[in-house]
Backbone as a printed PyTorch tensor [residue, N CA C, xyz], in Angstrom:
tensor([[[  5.6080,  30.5200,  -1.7940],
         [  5.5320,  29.1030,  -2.1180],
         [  6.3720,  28.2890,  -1.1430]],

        [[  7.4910,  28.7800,  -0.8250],
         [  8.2610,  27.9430,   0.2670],
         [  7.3620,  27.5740,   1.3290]],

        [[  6.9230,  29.0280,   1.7780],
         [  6.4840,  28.7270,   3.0690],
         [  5.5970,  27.3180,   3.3240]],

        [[  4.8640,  27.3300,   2.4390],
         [  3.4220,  26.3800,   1.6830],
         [  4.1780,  25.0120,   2.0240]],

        [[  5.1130,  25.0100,   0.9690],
         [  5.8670,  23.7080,   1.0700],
         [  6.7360,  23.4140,   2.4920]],

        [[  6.6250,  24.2660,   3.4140],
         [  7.6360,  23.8460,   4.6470],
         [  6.6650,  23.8530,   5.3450]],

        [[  4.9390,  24.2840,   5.2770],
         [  3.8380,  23.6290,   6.3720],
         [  3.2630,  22.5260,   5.6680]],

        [[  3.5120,  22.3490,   4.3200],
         [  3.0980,  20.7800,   3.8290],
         [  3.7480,  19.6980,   4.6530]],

        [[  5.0300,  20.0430,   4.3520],
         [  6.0920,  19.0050,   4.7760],
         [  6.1990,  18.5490,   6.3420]],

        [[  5.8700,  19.9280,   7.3100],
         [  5.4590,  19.7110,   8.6910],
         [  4.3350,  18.6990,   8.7170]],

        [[  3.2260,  19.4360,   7.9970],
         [  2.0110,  18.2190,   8.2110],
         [  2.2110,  16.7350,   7.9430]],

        [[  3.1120,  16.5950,   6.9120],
         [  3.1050,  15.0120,   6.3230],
         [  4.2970,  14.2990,   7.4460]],

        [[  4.7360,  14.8050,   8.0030],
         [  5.6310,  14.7010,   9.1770],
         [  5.3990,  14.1100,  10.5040]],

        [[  3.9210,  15.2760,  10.8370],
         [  3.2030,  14.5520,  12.0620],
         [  3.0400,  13.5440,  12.2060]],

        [[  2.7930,  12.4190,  11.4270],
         [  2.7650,  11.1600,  12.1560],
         [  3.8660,  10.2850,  12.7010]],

        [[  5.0100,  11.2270,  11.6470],
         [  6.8870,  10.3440,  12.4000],
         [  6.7560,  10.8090,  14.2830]],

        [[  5.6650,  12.1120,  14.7050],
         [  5.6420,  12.4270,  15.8930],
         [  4.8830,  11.6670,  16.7000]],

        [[  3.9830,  10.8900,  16.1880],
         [  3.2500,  10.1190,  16.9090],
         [  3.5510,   8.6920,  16.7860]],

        [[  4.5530,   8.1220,  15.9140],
         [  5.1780,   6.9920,  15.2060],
         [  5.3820,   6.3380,  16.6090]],

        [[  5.5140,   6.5040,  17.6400],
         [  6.1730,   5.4340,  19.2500],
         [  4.8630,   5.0150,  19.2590]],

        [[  3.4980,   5.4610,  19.4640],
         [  2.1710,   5.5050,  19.9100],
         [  1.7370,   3.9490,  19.5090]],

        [[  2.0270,   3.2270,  18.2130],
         [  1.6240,   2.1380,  18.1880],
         [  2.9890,   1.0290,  18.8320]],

        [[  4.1670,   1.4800,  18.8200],
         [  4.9220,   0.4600,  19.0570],
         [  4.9460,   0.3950,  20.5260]],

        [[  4.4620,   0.9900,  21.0890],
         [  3.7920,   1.6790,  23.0720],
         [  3.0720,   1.0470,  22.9700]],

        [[  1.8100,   0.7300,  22.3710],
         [  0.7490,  -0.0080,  22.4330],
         [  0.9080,  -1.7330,  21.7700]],

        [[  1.7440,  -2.1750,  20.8670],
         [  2.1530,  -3.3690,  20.8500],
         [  3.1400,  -3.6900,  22.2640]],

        [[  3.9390,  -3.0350,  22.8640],
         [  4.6550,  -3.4690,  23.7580],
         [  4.0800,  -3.0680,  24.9560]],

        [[  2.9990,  -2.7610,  25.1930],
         [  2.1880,  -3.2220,  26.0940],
         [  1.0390,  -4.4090,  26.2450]],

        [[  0.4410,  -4.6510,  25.0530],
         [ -0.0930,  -5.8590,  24.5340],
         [  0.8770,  -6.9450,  24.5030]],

        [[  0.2150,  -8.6190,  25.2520],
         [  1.0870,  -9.5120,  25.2400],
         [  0.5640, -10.3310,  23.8500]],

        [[  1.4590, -10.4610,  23.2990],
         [  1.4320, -11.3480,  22.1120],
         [  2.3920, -12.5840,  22.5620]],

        [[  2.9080, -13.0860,  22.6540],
         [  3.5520, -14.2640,  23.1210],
         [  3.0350, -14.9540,  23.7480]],

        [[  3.1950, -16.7370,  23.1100],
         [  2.5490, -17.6680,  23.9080],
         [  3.3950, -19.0890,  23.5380]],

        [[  3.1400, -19.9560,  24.4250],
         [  3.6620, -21.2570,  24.3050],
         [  2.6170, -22.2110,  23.9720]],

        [[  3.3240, -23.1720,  23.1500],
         [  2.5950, -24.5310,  23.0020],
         [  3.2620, -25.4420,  23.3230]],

        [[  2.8750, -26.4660,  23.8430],
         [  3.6330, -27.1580,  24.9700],
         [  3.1200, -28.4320,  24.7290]],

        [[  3.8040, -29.6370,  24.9090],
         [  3.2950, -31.2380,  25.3950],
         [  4.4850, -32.0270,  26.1310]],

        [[  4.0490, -33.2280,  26.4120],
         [  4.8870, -33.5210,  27.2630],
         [  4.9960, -35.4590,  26.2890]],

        [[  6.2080, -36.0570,  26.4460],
         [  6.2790, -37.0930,  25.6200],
         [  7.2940, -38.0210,  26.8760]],

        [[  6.4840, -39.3960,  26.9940],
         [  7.2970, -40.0940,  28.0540],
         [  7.6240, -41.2120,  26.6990]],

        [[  9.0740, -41.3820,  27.8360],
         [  9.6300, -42.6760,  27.1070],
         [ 10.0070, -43.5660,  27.9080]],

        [[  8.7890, -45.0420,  28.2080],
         [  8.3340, -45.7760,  28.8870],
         [ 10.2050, -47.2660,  29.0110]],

        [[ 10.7370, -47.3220,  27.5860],
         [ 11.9180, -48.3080,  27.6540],
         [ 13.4030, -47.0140,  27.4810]],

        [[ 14.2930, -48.4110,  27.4030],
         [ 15.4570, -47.8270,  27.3760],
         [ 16.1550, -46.9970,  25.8730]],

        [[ 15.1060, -47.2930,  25.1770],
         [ 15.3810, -46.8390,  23.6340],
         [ 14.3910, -46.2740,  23.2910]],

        [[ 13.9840, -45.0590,  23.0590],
         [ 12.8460, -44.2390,  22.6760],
         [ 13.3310, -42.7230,  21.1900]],

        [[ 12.8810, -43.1810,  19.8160],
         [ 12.9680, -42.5650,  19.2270],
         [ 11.6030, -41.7570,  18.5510]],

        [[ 10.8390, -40.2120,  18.9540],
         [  9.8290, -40.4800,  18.3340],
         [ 10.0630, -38.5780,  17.9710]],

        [[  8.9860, -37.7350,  16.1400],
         [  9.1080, -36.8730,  15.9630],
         [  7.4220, -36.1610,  17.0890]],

        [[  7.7160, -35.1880,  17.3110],
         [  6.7420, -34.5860,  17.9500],
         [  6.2980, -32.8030,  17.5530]],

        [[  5.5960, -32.9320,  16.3320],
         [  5.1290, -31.9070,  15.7000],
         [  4.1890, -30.8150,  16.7060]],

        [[  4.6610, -29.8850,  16.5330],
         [  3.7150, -28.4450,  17.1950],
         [  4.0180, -26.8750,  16.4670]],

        [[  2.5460, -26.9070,  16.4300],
         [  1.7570, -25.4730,  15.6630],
         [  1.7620, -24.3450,  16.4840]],

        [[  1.4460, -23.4640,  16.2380],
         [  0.9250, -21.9670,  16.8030],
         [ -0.6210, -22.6620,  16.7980]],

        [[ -1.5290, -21.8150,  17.8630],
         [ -2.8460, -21.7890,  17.7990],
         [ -3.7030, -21.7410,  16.4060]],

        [[ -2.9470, -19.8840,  15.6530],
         [ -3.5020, -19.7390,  14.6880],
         [ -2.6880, -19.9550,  13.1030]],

        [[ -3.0140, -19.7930,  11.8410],
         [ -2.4950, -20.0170,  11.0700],
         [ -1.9230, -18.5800,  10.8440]],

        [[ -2.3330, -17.5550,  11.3430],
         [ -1.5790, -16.1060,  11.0670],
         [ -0.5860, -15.6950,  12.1890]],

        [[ -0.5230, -16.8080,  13.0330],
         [  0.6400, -17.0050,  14.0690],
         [  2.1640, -17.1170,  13.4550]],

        [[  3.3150, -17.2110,  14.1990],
         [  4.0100, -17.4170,  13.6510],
         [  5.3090, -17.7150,  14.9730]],

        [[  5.9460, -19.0560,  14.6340],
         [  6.9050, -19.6330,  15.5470],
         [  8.2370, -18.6770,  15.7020]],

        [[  8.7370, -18.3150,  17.1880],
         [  9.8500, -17.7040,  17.2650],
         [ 10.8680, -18.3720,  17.5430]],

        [[ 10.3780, -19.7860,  18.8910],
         [ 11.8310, -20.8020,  18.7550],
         [ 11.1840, -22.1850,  19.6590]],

        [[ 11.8480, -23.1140,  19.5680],
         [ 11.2700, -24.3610,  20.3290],
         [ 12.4940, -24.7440,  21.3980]],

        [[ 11.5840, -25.4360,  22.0880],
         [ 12.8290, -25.6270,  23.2570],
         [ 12.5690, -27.4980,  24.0000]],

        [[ 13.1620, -28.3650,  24.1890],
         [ 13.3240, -29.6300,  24.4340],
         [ 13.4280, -29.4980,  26.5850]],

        [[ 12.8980, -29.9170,  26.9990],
         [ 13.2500, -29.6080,  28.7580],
         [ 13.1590, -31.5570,  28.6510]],

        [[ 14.1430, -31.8820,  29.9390],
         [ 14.4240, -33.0450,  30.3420],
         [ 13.6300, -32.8240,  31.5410]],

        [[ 12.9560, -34.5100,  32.0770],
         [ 12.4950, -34.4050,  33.6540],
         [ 13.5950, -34.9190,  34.2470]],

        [[ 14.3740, -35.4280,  33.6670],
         [ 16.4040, -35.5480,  34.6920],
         [ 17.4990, -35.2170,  33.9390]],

        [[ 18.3470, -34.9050,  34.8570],
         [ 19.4420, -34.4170,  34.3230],
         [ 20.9650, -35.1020,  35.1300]],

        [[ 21.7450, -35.9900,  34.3310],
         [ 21.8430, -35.3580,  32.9100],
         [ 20.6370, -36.8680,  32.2240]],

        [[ 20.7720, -36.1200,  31.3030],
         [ 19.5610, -36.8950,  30.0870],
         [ 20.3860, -37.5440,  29.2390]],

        [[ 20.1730, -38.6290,  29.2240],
         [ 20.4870, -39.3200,  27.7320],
         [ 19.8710, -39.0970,  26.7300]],

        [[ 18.6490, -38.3520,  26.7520],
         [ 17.8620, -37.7750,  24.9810],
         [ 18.8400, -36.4200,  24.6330]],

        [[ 18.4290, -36.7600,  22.9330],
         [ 19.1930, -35.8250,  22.4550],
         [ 18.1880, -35.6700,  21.3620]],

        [[ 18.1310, -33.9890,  20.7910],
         [ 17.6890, -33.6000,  19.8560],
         [ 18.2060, -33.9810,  18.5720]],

        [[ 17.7140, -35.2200,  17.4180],
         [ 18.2360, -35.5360,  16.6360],
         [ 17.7450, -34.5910,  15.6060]],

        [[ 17.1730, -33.9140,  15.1910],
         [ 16.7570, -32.7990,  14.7160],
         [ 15.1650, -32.0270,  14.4680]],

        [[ 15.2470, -30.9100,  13.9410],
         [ 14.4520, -29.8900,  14.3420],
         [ 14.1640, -28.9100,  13.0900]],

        [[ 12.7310, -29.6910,  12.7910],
         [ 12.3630, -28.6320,  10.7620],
         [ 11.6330, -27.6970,  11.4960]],

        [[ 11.4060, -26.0210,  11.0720],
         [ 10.4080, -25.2170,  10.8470],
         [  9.4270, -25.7880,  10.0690]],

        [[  8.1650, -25.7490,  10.5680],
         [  7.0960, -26.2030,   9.2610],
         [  6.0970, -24.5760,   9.1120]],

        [[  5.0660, -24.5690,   8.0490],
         [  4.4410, -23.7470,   7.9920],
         [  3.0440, -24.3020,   9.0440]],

        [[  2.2490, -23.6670,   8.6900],
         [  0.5410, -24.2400,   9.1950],
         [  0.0000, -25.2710,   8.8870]],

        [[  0.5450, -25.5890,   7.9650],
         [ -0.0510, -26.7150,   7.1280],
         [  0.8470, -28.2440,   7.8090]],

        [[  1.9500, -28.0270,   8.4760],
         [  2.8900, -28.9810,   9.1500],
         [  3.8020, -29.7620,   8.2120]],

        [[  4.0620, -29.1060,   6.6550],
         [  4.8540, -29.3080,   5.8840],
         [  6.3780, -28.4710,   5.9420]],

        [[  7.3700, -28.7070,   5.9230],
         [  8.4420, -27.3250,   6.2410],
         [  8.4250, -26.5900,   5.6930]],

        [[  9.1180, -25.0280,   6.3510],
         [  9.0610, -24.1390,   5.5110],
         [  9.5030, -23.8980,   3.9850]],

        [[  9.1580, -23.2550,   3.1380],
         [ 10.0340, -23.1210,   1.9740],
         [ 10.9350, -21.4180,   2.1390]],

        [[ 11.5200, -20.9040,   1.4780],
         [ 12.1000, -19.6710,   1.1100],
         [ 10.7330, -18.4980,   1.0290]],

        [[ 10.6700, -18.1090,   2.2000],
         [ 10.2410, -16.5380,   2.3540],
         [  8.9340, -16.8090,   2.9830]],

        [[  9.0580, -17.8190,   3.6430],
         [  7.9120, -18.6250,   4.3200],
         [  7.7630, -17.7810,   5.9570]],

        [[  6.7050, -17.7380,   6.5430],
         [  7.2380, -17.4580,   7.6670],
         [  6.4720, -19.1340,   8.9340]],

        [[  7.6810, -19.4200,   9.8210],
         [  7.1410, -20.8200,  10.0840],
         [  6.0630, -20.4170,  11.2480]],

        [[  5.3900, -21.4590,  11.3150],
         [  4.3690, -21.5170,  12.0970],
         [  3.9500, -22.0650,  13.1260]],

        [[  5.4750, -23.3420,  13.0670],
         [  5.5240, -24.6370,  14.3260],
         [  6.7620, -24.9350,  13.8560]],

        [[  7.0210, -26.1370,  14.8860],
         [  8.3420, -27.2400,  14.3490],
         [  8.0430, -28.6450,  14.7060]],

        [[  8.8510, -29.1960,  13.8350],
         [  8.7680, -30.8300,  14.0640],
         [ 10.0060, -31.1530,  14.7830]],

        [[  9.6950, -31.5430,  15.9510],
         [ 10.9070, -32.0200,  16.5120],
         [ 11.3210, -33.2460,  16.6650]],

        [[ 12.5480, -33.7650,  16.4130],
         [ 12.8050, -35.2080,  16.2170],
         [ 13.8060, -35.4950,  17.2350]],

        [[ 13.1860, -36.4310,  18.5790],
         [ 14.0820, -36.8150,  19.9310],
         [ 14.5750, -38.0750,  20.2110]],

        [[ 15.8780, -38.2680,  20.2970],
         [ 16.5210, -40.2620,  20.5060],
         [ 16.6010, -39.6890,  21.8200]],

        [[ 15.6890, -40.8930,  22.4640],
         [ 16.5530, -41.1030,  24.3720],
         [ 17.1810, -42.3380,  24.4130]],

        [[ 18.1440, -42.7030,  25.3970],
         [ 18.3330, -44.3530,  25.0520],
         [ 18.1070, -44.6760,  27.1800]],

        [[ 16.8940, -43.3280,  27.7110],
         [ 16.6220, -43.8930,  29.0290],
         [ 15.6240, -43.9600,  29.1560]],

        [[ 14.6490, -44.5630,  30.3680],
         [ 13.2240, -44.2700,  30.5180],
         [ 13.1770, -42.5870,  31.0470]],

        [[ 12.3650, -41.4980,  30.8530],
         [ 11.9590, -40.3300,  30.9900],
         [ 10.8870, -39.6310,  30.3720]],

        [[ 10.8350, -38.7150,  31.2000],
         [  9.8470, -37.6880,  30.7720],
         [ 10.3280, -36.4930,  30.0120]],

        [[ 10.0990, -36.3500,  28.7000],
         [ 10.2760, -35.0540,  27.8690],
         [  9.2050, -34.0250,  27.0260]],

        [[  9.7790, -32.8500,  27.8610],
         [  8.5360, -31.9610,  26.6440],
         [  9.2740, -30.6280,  26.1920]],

        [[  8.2970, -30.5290,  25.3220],
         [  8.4210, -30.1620,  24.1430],
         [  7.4720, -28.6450,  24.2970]],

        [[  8.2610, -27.1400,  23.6830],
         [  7.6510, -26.2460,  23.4700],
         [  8.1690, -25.5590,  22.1680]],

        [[  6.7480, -24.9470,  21.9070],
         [  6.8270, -23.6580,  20.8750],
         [  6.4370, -22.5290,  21.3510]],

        [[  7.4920, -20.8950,  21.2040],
         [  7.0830, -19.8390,  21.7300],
         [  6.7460, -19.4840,  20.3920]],

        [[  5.5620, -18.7240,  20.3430],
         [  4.5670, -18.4140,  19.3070],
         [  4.2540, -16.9780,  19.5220]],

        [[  4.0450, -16.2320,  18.1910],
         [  3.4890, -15.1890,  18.4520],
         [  2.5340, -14.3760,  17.3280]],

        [[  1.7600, -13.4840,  18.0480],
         [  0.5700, -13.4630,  17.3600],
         [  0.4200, -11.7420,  17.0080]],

        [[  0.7010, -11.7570,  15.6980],
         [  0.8670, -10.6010,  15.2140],
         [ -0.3810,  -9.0090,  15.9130]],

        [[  0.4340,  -8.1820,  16.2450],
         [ -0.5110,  -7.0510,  17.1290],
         [ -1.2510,  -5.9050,  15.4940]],

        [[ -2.4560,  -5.8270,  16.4140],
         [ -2.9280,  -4.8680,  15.0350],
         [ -3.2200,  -3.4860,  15.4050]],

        [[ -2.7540,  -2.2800,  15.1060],
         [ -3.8120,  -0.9560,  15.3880],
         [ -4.5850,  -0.5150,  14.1810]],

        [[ -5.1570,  -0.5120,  14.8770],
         [ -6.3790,   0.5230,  13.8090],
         [ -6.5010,  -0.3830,  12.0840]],

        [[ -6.3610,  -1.4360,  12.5800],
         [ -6.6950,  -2.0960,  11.2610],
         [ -4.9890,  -2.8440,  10.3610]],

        [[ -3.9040,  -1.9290,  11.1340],
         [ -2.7200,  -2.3980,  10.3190],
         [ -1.8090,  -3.1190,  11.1440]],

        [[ -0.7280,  -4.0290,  11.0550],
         [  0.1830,  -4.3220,  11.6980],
         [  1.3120,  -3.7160,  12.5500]],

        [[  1.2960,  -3.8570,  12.9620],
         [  2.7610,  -3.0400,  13.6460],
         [  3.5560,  -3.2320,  13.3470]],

        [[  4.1230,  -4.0640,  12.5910],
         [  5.6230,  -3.9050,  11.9120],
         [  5.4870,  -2.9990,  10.6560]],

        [[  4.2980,  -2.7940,   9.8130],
         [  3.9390,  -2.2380,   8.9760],
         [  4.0240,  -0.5900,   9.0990]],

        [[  3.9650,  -0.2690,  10.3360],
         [  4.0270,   1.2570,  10.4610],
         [  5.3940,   1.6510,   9.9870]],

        [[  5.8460,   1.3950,  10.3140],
         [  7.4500,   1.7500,  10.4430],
         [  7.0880,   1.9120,   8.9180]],

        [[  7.1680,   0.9290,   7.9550],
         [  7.0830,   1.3980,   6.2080],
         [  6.4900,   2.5480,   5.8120]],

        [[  4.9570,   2.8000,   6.3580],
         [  4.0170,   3.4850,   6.3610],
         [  4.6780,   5.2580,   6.8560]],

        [[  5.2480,   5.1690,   7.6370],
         [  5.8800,   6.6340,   7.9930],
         [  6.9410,   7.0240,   7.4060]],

        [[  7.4890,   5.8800,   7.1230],
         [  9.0050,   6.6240,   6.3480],
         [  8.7070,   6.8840,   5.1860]],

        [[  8.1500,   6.3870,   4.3610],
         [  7.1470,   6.7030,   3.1630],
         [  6.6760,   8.0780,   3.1250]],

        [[  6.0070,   8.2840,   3.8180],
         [  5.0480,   9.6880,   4.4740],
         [  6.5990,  10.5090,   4.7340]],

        [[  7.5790,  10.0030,   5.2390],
         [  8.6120,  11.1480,   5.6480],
         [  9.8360,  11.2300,   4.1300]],

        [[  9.5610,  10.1220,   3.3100],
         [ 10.7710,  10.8310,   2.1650],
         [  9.5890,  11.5570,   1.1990]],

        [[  8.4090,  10.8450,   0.8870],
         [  7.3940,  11.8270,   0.4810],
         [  7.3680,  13.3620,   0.7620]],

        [[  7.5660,  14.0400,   2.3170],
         [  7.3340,  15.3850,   2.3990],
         [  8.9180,  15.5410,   2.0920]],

        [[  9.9670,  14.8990,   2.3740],
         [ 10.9860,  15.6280,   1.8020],
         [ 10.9360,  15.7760,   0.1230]],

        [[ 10.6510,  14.6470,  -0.6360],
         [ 10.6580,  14.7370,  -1.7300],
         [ 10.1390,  16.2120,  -1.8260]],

        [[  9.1620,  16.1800,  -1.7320],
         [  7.6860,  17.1300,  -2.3140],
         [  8.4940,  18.8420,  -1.5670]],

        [[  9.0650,  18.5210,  -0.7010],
         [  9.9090,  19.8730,   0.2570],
         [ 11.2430,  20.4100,  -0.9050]],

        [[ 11.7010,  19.6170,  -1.4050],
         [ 12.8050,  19.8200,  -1.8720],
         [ 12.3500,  20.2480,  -3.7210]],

        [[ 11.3990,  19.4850,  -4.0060],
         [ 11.0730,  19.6890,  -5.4220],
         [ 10.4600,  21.2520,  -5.5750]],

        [[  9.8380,  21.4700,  -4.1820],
         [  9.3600,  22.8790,  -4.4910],
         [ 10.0160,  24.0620,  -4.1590]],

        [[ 11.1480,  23.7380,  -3.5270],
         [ 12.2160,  24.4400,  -3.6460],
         [ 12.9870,  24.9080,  -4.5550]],

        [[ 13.0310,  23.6410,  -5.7200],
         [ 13.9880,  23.8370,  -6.7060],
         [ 13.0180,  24.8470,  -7.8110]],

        [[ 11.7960,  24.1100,  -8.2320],
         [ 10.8410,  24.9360,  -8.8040],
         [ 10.0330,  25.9370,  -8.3360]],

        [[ 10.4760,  26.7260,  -7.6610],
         [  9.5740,  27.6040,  -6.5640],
         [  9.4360,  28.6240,  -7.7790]],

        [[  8.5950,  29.7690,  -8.0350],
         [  8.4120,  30.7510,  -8.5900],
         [  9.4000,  31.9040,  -8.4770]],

        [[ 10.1320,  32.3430,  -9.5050],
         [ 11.2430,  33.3580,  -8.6420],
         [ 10.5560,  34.1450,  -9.6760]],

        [[ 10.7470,  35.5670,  -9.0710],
         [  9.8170,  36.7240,  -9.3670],
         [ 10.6880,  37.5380, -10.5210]],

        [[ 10.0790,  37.5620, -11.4980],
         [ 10.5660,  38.1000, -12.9000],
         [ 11.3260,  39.3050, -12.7220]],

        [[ 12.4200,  39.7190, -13.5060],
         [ 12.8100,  40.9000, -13.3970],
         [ 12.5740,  41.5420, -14.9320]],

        [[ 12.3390,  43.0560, -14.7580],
         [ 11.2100,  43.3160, -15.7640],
         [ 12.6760,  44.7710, -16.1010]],

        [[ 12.3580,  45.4290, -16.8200],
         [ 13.3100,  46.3140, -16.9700],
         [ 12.4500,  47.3630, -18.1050]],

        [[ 12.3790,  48.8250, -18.2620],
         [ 11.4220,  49.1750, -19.2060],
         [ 13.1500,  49.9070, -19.8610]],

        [[ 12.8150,  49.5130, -21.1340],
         [ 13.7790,  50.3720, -22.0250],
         [ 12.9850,  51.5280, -22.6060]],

        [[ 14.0550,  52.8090, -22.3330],
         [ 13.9100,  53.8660, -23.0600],
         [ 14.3470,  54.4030, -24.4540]],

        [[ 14.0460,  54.3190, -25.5300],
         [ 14.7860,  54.5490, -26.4310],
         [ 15.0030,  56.0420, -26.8460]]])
């Protein structure tokens, strides 16, 4: 019975051996992208918010970034919400999808505005962050199942014939 249970446990194992194979194949796939615009401010006082999304709604925002066309700049980032897809902010356990960015200049310039975005990688139908759950699962499973049949393994009767 051991034995049984220590080529179960090998088998349910094999895939922690092949476990790099999708994260090799997401990090060769480019998922990262920018969304970008550009916002001029024609007088000496320019306050305006400038909202940006991911492409898709199963996208999801990693960070935004403000670039000046001079330096130094009198604009300043007066602030900066995560929103979801919908361009409402995030709530708790949300994952965001864009940001609203809110810019005071008090010069004439050119400012833009990006979102680095990224777009979840799939193999074979599942996510790639999802594997990682998916194997360790599969790996306390064969230990479980390794160790339980250890404890309950069959131990071979001892029999004794009395003579009277």
């Amino acid at each position: 019975m051991e034995r049984r249970a220590l080529v179960l446990a090998l088998a349910l194992k094999l895939p922690l051996a092949l476990y790099g194979i999708p994260f090799a194949y997401a990090a060769a796939t480019q998922s990262t992208y920018a969304v970008a615009t550009t916002q001029d401010c024609p007088s000496n006082s320019c306050s305006f918010i400038v909202p940006l999304t991911c492409n898709s709604p199963s996208d999801y925002s990693l960070q935004y970034g403000v670039y000046y066309d001079r330096l130094p700049s009198d604009a300043r980032v007066d602030g900066a919400i995560p929103t979801n897809s919908a361009g409402s902010p995030v709530s708790t356990n949300e994952v965001p999808n864009g940001w609203r960015i809110s810019v005071i200049s008090g010069a004439p310039e050119k400012i833009s505005f990006a979102v680095i975005c990224q777009s979840p990688v799939t193999v074979a139908g599942i996510g790639v962050p999802q594997f990682g759950s998916l194997y360790v699962a599969i790996a306390l499973g064969a230990v479980v199942y390794f160790m339980l049949s250890r404890r309950f393994a069959r131990r071979p009767t001892i029999s004794a014939v009395v003579k009277a």
